[in-house]
MARZATOR-881647 format. One record per atom (N, C-alpha, C): residue number from 1; residue in one letter; atom name; x, y, z. Coordinates in nm, 2 decimals. Atoms other than C-alpha are relative to their C-alpha. Layout:
! residues N
(zaza NUM,"a","CA",(X,Y,Z));
...
***
This chain:
! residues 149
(zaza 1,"x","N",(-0.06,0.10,-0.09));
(zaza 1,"x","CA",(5.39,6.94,5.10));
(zaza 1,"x","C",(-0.10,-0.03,0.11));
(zaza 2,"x","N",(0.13,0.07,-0.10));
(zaza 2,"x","CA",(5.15,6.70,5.33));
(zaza 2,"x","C",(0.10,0.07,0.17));
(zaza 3,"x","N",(-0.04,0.06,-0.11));
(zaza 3,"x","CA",(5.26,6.57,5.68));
(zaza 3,"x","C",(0.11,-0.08,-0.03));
(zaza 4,"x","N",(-0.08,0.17,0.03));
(zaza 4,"x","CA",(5.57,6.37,5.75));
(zaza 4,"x","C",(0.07,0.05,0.16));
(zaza 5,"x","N",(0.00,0.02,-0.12));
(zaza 5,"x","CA",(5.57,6.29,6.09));
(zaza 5,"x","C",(0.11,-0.15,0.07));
(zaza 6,"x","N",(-0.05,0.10,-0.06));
(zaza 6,"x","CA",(5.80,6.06,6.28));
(zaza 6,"x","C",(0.03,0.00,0.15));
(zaza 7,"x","N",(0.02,0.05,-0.10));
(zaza 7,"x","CA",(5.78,5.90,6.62));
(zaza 7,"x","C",(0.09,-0.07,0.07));
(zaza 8,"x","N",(-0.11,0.09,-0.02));
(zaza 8,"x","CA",(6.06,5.71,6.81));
(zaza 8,"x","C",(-0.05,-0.07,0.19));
(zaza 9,"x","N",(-0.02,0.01,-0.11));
(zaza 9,"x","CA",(6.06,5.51,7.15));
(zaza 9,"x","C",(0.06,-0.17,-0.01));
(zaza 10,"x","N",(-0.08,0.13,-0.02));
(zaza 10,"x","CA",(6.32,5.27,7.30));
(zaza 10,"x","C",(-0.13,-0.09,0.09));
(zaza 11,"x","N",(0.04,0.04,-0.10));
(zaza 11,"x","CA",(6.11,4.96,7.45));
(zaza 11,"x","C",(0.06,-0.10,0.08));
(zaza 12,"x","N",(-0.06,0.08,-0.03));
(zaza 12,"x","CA",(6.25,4.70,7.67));
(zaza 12,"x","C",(-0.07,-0.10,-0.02));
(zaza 13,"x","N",(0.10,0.10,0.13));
(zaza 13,"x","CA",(6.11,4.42,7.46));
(zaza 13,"x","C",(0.10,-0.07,-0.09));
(zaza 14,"x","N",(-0.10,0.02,0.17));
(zaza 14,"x","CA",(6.30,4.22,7.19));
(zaza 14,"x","C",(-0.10,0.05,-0.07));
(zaza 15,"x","N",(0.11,-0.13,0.11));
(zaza 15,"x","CA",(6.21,4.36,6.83));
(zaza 15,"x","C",(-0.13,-0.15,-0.03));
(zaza 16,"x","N",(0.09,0.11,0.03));
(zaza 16,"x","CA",(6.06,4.01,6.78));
(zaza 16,"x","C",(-0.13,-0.02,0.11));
(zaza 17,"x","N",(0.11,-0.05,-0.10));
(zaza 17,"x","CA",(5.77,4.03,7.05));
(zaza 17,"x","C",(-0.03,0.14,-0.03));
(zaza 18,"x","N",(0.06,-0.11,0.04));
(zaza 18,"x","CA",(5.72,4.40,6.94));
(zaza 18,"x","C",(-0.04,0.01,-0.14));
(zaza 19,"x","N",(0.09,0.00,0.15));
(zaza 19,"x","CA",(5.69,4.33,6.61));
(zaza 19,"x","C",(-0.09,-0.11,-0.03));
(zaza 20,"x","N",(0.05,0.09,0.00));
(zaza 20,"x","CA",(5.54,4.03,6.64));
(zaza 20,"x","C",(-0.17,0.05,0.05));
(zaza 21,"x","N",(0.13,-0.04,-0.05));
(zaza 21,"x","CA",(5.25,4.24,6.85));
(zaza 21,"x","C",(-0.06,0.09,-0.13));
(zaza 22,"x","N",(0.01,-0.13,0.08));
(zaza 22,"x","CA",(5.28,4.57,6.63));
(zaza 22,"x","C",(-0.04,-0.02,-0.13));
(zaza 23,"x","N",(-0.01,0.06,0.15));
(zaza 23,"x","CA",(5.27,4.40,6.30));
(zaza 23,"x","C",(-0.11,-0.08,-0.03));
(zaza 24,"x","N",(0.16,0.08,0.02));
(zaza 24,"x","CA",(4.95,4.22,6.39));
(zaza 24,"x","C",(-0.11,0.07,-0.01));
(zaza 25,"x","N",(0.13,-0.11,0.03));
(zaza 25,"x","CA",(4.63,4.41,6.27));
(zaza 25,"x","C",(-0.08,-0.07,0.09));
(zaza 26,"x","N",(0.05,0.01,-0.12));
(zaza 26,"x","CA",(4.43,4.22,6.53));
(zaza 26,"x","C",(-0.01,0.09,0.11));
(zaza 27,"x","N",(-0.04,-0.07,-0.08));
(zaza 27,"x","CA",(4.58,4.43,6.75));
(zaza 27,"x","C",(-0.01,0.12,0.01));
(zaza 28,"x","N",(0.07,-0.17,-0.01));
(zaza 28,"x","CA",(4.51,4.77,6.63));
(zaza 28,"x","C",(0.01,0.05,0.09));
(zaza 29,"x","N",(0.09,-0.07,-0.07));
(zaza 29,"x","CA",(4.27,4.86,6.82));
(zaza 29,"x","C",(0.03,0.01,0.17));
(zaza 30,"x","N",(-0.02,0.04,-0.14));
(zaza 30,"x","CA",(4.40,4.79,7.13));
(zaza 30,"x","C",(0.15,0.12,0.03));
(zaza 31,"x","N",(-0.09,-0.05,-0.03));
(zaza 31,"x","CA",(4.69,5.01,7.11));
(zaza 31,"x","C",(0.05,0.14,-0.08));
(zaza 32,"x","N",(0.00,-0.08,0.06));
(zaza 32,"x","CA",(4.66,5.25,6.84));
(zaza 32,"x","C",(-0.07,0.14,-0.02));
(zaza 33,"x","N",(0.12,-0.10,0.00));
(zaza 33,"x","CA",(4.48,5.61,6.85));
(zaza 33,"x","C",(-0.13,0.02,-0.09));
(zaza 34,"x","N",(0.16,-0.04,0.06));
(zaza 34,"x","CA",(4.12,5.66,6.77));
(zaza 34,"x","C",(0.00,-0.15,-0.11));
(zaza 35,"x","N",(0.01,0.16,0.04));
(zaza 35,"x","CA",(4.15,5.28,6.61));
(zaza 35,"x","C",(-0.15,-0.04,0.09));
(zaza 36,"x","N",(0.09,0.03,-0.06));
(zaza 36,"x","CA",(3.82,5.14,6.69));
(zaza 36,"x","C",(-0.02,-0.18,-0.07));
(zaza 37,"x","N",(-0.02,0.13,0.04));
(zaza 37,"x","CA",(3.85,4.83,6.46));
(zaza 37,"x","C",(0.10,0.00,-0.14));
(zaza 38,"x","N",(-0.06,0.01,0.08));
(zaza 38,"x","CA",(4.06,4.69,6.22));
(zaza 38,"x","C",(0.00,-0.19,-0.10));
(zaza 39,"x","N",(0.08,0.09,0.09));
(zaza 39,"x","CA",(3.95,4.43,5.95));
(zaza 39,"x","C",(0.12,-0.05,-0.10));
(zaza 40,"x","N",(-0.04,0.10,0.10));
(zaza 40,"x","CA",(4.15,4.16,5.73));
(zaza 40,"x","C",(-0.08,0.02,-0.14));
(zaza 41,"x","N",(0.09,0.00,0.13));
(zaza 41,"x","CA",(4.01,4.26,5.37));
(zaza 41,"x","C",(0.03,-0.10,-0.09));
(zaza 42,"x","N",(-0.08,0.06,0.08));
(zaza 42,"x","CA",(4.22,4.12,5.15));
(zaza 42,"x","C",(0.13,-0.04,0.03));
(zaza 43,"x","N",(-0.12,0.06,-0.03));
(zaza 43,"x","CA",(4.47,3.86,5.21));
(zaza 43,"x","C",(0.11,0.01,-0.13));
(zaza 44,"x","N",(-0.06,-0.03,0.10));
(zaza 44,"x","CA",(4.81,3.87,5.06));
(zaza 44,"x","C",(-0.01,-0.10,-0.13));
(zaza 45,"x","N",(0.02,0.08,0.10));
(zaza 45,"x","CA",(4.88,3.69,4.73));
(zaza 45,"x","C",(0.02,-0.14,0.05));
(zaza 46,"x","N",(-0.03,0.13,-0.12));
(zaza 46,"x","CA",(5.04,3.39,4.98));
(zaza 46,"x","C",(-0.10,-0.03,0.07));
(zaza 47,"x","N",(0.13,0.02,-0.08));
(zaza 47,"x","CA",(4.75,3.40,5.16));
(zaza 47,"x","C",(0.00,0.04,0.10));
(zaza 48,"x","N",(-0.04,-0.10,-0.13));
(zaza 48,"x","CA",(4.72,3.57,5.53));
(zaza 48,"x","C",(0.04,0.13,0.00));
(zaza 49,"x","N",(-0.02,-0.15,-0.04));
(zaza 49,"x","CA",(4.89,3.87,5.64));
(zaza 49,"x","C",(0.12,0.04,-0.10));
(zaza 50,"x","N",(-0.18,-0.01,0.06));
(zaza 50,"x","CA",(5.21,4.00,5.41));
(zaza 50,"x","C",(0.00,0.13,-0.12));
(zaza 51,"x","N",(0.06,-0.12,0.05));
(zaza 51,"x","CA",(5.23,4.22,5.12));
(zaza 51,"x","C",(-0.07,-0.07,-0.11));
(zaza 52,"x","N",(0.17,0.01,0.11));
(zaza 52,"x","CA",(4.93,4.28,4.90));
(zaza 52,"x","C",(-0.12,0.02,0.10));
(zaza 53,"x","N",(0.12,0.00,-0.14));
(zaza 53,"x","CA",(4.71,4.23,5.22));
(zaza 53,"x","C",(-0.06,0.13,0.02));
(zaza 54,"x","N",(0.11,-0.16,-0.02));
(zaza 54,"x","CA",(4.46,4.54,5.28));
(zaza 54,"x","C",(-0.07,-0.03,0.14));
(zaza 55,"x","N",(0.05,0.00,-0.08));
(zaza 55,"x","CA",(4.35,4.59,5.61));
(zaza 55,"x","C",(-0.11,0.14,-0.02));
(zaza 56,"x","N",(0.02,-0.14,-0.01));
(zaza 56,"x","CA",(4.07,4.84,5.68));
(zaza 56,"x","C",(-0.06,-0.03,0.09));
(zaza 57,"x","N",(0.03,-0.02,-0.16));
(zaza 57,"x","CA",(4.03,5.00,5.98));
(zaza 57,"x","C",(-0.10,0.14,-0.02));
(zaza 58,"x","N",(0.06,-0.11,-0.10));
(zaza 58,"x","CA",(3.79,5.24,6.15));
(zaza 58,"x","C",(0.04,0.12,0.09));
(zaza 59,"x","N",(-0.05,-0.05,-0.12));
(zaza 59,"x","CA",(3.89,5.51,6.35));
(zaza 59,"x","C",(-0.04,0.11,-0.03));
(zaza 60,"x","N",(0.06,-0.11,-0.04));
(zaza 60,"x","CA",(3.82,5.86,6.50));
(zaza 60,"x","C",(0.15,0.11,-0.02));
(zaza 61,"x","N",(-0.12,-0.12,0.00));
(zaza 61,"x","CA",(4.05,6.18,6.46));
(zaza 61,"x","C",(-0.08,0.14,-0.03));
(zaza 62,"x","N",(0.03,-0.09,0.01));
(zaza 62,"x","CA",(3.96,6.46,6.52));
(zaza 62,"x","C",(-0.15,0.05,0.00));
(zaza 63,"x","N",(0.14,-0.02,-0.05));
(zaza 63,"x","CA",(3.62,6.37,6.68));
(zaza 63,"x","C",(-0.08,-0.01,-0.16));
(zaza 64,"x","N",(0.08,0.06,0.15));
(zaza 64,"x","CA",(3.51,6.25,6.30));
(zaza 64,"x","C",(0.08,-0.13,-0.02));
(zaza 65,"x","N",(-0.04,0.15,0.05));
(zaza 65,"x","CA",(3.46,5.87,6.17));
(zaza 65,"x","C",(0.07,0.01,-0.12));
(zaza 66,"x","N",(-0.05,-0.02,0.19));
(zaza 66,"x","CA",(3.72,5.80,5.87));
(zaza 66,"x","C",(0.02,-0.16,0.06));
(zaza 67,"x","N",(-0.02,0.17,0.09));
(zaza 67,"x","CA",(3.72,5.46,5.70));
(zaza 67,"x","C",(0.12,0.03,-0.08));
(zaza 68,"x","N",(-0.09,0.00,0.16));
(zaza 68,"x","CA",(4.04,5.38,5.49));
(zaza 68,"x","C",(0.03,-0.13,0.01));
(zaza 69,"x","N",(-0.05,0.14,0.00));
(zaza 69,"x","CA",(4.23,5.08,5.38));
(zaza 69,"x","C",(0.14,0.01,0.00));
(zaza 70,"x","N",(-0.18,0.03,0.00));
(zaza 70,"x","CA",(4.61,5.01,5.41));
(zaza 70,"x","C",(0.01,-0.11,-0.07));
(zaza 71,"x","N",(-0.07,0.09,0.06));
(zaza 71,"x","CA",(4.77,4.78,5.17));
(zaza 71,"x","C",(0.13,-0.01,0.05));
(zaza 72,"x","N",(-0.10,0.01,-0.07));
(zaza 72,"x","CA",(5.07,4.61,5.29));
(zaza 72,"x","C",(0.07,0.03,-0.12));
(zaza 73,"x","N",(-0.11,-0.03,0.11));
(zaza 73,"x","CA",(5.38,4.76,5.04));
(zaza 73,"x","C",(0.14,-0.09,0.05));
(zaza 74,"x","N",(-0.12,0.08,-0.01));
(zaza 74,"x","CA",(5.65,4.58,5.23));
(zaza 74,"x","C",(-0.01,-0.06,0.17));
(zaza 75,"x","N",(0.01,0.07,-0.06));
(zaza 75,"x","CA",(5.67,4.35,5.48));
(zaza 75,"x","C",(0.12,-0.11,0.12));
(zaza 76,"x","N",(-0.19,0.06,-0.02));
(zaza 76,"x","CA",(6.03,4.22,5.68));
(zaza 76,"x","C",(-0.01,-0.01,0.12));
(zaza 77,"x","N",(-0.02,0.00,-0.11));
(zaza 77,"x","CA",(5.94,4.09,6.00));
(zaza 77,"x","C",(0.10,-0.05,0.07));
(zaza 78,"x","N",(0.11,-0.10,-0.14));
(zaza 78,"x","CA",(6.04,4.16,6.29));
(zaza 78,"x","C",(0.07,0.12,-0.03));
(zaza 79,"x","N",(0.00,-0.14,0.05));
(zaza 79,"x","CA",(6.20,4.48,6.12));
(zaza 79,"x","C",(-0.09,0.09,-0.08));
(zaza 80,"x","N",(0.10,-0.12,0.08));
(zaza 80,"x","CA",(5.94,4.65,5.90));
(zaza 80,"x","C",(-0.13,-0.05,-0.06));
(zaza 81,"x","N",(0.17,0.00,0.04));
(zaza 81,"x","CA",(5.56,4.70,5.82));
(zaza 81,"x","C",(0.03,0.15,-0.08));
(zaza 82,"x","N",(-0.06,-0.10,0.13));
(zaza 82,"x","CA",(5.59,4.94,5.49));
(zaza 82,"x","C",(-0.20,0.01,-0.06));
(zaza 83,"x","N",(0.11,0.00,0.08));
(zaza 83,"x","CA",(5.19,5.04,5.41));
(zaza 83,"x","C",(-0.07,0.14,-0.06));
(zaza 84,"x","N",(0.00,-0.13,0.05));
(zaza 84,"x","CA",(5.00,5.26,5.20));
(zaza 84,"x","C",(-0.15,0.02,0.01));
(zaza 85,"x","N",(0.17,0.04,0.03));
(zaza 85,"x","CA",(4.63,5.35,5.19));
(zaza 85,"x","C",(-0.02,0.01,-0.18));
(zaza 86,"x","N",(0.06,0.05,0.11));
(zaza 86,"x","CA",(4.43,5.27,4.88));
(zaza 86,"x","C",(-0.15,0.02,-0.04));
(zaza 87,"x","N",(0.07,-0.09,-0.06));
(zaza 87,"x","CA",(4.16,5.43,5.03));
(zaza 87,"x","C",(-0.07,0.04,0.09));
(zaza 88,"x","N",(0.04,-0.07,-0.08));
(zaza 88,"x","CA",(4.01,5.67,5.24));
(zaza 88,"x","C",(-0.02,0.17,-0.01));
(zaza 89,"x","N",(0.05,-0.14,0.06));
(zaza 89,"x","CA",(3.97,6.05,5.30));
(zaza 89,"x","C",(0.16,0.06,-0.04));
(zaza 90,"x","N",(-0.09,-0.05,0.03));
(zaza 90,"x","CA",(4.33,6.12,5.24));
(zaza 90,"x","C",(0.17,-0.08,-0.03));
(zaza 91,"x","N",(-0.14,0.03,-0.01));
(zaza 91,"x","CA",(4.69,6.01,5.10));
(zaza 91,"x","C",(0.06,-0.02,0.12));
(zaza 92,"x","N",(-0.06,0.04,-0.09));
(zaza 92,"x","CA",(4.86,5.82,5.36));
(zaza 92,"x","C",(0.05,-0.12,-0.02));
(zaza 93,"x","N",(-0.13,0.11,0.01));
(zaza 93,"x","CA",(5.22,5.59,5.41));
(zaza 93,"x","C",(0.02,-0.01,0.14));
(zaza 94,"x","N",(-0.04,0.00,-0.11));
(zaza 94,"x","CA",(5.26,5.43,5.73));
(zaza 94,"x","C",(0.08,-0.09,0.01));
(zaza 95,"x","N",(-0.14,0.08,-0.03));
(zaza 95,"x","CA",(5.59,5.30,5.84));
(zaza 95,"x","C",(0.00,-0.02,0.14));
(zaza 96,"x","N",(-0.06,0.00,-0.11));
(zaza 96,"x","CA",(5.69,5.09,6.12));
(zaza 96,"x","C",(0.09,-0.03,0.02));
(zaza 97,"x","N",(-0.15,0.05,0.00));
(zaza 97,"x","CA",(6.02,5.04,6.19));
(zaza 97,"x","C",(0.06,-0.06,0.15));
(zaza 98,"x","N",(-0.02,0.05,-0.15));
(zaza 98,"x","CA",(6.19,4.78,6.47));
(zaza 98,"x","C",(0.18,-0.04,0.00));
(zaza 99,"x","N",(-0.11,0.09,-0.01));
(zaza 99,"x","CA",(6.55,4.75,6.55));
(zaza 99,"x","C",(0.06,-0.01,0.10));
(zaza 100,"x","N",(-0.07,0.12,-0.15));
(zaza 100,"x","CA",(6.76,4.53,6.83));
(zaza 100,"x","C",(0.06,0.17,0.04));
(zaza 101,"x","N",(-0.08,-0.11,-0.08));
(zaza 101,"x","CA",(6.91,4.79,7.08));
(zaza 101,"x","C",(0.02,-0.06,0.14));
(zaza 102,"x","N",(-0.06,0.06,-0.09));
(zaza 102,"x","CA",(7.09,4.71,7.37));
(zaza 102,"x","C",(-0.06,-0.06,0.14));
(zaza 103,"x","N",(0.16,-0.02,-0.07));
(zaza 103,"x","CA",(6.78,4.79,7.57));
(zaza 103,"x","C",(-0.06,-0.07,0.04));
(zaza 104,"x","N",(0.13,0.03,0.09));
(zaza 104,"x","CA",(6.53,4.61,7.36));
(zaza 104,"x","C",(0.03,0.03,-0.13));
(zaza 105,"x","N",(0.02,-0.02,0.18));
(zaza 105,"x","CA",(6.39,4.76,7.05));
(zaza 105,"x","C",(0.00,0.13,-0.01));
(zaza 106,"x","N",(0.01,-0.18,0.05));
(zaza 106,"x","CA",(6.40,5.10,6.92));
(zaza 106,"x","C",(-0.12,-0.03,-0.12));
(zaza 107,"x","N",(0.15,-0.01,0.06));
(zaza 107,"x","CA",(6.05,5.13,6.79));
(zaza 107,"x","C",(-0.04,0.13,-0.06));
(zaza 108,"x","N",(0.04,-0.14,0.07));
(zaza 108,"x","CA",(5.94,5.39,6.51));
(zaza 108,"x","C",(-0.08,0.00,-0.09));
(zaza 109,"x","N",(0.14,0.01,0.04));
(zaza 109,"x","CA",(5.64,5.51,6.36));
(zaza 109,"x","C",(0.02,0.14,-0.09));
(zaza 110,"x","N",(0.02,-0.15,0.09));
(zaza 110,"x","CA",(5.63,5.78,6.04));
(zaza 110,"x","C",(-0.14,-0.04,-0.09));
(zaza 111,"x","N",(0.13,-0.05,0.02));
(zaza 111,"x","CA",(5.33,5.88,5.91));
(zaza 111,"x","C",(0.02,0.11,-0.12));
(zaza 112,"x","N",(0.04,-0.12,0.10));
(zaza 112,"x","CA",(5.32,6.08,5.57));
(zaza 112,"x","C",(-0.10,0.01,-0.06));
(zaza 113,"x","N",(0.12,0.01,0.04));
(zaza 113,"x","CA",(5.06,6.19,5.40));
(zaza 113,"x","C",(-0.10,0.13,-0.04));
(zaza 114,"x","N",(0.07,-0.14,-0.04));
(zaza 114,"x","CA",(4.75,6.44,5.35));
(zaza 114,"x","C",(0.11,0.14,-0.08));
(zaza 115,"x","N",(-0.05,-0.07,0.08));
(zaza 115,"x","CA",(4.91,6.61,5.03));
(zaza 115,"x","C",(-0.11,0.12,-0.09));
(zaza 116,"x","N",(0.08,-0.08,0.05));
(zaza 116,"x","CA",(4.61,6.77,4.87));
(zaza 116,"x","C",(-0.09,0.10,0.09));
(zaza 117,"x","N",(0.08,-0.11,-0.06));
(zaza 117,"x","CA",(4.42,7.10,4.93));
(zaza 117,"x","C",(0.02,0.09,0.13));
(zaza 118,"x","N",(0.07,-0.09,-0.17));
(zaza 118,"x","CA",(4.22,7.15,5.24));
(zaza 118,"x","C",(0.15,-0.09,0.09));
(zaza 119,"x","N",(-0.12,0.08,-0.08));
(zaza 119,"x","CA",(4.53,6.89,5.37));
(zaza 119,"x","C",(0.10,0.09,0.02));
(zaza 120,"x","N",(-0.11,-0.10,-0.04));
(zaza 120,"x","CA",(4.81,7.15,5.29));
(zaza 120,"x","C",(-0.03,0.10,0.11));
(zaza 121,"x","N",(0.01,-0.10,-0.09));
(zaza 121,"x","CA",(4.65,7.41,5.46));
(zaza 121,"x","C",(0.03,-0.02,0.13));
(zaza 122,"x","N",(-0.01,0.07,-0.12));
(zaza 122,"x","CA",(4.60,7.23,5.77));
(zaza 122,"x","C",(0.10,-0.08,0.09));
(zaza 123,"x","N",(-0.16,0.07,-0.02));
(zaza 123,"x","CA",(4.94,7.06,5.76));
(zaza 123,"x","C",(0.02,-0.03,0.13));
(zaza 124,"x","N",(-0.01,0.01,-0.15));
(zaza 124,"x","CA",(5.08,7.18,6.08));
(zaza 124,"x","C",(-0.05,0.00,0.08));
(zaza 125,"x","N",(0.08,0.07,-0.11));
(zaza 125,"x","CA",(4.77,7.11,6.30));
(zaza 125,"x","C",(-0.01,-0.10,-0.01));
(zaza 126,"x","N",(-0.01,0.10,0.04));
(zaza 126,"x","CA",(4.76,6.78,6.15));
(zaza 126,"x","C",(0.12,-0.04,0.05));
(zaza 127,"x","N",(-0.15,0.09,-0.07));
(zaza 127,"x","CA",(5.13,6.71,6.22));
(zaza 127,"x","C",(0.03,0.04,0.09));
(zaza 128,"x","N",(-0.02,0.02,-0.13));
(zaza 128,"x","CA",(5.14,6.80,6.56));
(zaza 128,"x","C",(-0.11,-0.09,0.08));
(zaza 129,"x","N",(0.07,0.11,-0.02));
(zaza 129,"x","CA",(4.79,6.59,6.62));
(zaza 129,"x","C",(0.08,-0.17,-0.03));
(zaza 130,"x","N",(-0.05,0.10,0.02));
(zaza 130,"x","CA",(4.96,6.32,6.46));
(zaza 130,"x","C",(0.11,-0.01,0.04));
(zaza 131,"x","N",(-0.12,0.00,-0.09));
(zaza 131,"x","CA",(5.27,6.34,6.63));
(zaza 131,"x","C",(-0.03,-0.03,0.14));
(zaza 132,"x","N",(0.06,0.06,-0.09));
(zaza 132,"x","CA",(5.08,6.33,6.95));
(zaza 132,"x","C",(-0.08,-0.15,0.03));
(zaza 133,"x","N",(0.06,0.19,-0.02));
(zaza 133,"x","CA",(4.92,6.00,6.86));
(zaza 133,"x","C",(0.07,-0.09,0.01));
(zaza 134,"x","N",(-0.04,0.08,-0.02));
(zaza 134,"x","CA",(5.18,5.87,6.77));
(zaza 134,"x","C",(0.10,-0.02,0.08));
(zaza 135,"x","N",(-0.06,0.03,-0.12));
(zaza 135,"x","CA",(5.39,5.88,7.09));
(zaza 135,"x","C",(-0.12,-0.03,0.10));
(zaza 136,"x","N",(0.05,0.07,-0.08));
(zaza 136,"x","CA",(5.11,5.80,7.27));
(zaza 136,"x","C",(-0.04,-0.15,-0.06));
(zaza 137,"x","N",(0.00,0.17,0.10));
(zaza 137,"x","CA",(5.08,5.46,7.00));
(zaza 137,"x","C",(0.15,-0.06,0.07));
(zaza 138,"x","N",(-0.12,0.14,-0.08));
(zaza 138,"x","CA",(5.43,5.37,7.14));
(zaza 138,"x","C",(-0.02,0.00,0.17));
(zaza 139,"x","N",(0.01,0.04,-0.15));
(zaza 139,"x","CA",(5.40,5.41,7.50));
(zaza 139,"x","C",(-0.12,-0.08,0.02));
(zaza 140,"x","N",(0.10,0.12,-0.02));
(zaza 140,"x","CA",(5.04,5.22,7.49));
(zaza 140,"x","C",(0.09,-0.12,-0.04));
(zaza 141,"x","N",(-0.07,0.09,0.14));
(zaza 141,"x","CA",(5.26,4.95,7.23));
(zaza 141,"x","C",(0.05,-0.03,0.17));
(zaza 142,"x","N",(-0.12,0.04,-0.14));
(zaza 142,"x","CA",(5.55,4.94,7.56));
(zaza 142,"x","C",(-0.11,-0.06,0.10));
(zaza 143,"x","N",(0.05,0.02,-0.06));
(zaza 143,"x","CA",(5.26,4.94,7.78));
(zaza 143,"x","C",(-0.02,-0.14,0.03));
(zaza 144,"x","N",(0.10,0.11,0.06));
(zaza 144,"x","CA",(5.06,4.64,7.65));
(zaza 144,"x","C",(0.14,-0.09,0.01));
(zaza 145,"x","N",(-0.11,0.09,0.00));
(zaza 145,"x","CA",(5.42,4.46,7.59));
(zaza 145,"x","C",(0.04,-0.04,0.15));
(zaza 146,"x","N",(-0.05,0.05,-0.13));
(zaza 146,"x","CA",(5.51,4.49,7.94));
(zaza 146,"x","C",(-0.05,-0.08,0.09));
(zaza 147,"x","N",(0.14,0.05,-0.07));
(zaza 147,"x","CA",(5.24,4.40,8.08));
(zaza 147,"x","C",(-0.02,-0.12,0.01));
(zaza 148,"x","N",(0.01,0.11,0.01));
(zaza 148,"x","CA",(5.23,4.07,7.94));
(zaza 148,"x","C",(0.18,-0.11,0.07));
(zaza 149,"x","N",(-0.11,0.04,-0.08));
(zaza 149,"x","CA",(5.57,4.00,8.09));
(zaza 149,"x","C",(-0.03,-0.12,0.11));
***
């Protein structure tokens, strides 16, 4: 058994302006940990952003460069970004999840992944790293949303 990590925060935001932000790979980098860029590879079969689409991003963890790619698997805005990588240095499914609350949005972020080997071992330093990212991925996310208020 890998990582399976899940993240939760209410923002005061509709989910449409959060997913509208969250859901945009432009944006990455701006709000996501150790994200340094993130690149349009392959557009969907529609053309643009949707599923099929491959983004690959850049980024740092754990004070090392890793390259992967995310393929979009499902796509339901402004409720869900459903992706998988395709590759990189390790198995990984990132879910974002956005629904209306009375609030705003109830914003959620799971992260599985990192099933083989040297990954098992490391598991639970892995999933409390990544659990730490990704609460600080939504409070930057809230941040950045408010902001533009």
């Amino acid at each position: 058994m890998g990582i399976d990590v899940t993240a939760e925060r209410m923002i005061p935001v509709p989910p449409e302006r959060v997913a509208g932000y969250a859901m945009n790979w432009r944006h990455d980098a701006e709000w996501t940990q150790g994200i340094r860029t993130a690149e349009l590879t392959r557009e969907a079969d529609g053309g643009g952003f949707g599923v099929g689409a491959e983004v690959t991003r850049t980024a740092y963890f754990l004070g090392r460069r890793i390259d992967y790619v995310l393929r979009v698997a499902a796509h339901e805005p402004p409720r869900l970004l459903d992706m998988v990588s395709v590759a990189g240095p390790m198995p990984m499914h990132v879910t974002y999840a956005f629904e209306p609350h009375p609030r705003g949005t109830l914003a959620r972020i799971r992260v599985r992944g990192g099933e083989g080997g040297l990954y098992r071992l490391a598991a639970p330093l892995l999933a409390r790293q990544v659990r730490g990212n990704l609460v600080k991925d939504l409070r930057d996310l809230e941040a950045r949303l408010v902001e533009q208020v």
